[in-house]
N, C-alpha and C positions, 0 to 999 in steps of 0.2 A: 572312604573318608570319615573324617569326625563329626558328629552334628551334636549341638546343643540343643537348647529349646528355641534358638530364634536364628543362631547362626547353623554354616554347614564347611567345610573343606571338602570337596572331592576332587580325586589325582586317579589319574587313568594309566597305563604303561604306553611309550611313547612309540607311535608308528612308525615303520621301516619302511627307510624312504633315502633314496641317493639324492634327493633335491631335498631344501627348505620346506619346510610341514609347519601350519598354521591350523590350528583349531577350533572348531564353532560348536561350544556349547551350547545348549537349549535345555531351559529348566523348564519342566511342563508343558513344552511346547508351545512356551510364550518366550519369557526373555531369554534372549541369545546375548553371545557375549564371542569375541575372538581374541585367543591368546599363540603365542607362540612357545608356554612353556607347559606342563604336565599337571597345572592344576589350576580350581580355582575356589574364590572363595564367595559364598554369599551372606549376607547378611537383613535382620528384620525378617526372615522366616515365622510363618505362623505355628505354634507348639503342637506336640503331638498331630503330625499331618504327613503324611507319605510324596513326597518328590522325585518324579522320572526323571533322568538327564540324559541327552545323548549327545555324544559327541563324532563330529565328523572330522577326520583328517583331509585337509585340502594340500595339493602342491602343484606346480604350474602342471602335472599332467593330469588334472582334476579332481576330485571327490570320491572318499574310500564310503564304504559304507557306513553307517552308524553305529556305534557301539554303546550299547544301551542298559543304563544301572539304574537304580533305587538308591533311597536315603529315608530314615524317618527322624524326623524333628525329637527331640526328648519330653514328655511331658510339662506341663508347668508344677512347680511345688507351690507350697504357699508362702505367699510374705511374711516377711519378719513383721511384728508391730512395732511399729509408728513409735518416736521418741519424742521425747522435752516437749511435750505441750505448753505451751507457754502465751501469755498474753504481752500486747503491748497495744501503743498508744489508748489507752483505754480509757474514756471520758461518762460523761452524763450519759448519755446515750449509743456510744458508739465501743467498737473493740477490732483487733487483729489479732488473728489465730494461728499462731507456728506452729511446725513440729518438724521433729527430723524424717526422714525418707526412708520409706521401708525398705529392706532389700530385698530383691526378686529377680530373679534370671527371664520374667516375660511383664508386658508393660501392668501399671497398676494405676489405682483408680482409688481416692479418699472420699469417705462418708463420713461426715463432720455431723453429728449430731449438737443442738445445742438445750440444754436442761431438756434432753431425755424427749424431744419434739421431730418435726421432719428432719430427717438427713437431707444436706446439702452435699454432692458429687462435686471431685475437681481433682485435677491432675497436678495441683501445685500443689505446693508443701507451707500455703498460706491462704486462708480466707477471713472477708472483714464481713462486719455485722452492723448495722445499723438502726434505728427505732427501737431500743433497748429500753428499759426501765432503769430511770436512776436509783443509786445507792443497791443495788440489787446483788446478790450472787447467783453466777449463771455457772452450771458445770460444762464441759466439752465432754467428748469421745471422738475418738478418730480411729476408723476402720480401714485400714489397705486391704483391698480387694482385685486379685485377680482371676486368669480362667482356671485357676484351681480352688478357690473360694477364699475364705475370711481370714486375717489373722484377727488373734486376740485386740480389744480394744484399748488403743492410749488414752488416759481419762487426763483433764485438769481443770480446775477453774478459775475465775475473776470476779472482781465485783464492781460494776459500776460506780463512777465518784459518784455523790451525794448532788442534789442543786442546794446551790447557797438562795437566799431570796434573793428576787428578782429587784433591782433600782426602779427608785419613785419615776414613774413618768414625769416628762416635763412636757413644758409648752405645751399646755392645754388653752384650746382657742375655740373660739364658736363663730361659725358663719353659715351663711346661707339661713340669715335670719329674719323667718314671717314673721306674720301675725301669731300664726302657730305652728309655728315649726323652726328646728333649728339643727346644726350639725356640729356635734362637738368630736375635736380632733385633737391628737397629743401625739409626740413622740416618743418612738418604743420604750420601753425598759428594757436594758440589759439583763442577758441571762443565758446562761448557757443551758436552760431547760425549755421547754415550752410553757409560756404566760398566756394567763386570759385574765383581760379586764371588766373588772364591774365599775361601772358608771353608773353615778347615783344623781338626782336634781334634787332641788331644796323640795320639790314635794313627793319626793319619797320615791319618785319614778325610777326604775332600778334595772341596767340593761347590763346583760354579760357580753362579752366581745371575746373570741377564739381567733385561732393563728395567728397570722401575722398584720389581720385586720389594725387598724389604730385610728376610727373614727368610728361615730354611730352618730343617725339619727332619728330625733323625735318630731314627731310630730301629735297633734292635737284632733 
């Protein structure tokens, strides 16, 4: 028969027989399979790898003996590299990463590098990024790799939007007010970047607030 790198055809001459003859192949001496006609086909074969097959002819007067072939898988080559790298949805902090799909006659595997850091693996032909730096340029590469190793690398880049400033807080309020203490709270500013607030009192007391925090307290 024919074998590629992951498929196989094999056809056997058909046994002499005055009754109806059904066949039971065995690939490896694992999966079996019955047909009534002179061949079959498998598919998802592992590359470069050597497979037995036998096959038994059965008819109501029972079981011929086995007749018994080989096949070898064809090597894997390497992948074409990876096309149109390209960006989208791309914000302050965030991005997705396209590209077109290598060809390769055995399965393949992408190595996304991002400005020249850890590669990221993935079987799609997309990955998203997140906790990015705004206003930034970030380069890609995308590596197709399979069991016969690297193609050359798809390179592109992006640039993160910019942050605009961030809107005045409002509704600044104070409660939970002692003798000496007190709790000043406001609502966020808007901002599609990350804000941190300084809080100041008329005598100069001056607290910084991160995340998504939007109170602080003093006390005395």
């Amino acid at each position: 028969g024919a074998a590629t790198q992951t498929t196989a055809t094999v056809s056997w001459t058909a046994s002499t027989s005055d009754c109806d003859v059904e066949y039971t192949v065995t690939l490896n001496g694992g999966f079996e399979q019955t047909v009534s006609t002179t061949s079959v086909q498998y598919t998802g074969l592992t590359p470069e790898t050597t497979y037995e097959i036998r096959v038994v002819a059965t008819n109501a007067g029972g079981s011929a003996s086995p007749a018994i072939g080989s096949f070898a898988t064809s090597p894997c080559t390497l992948p074409s590299t990876p096309t149109a790298v390209t960006a989208s949805d791309v914000g302050t902090n965030t991005a997705t990463i396209t590209w077109g799909a290598s060809t390769s006659p055995c399965p393949v595997t992408y190595e996304v590098t991002l400005n020249g850091g850890l590669a990221q693996t993935t079987q799609e032909t997309t990955i998203s990024y997140s906790g990015l730096s705004s206003g930034t340029l970030y380069s890609i590469e995308v590596i197709a790799t399979n069991a016969a190793g690297d193609s050359a690398g798809a390179t592109g880049s992006f640039t993160t939007d910019s942050c605009d400033p961030p809107s005045v807080p409002t509704n600044v309020a104070a409660s939970g007010i002692g003798a000496t203490s007190a709790t000043i709270s406001w609502t966020a500013s808007t901002s599609a970047c990350p804000v941190t607030y300084t809080v100041t009192l008329n005598n100069g007391n001056e607290r910084t607030v991160t995340g998504t925090s939007t109170s602080v307290t003093y006390t005395n």
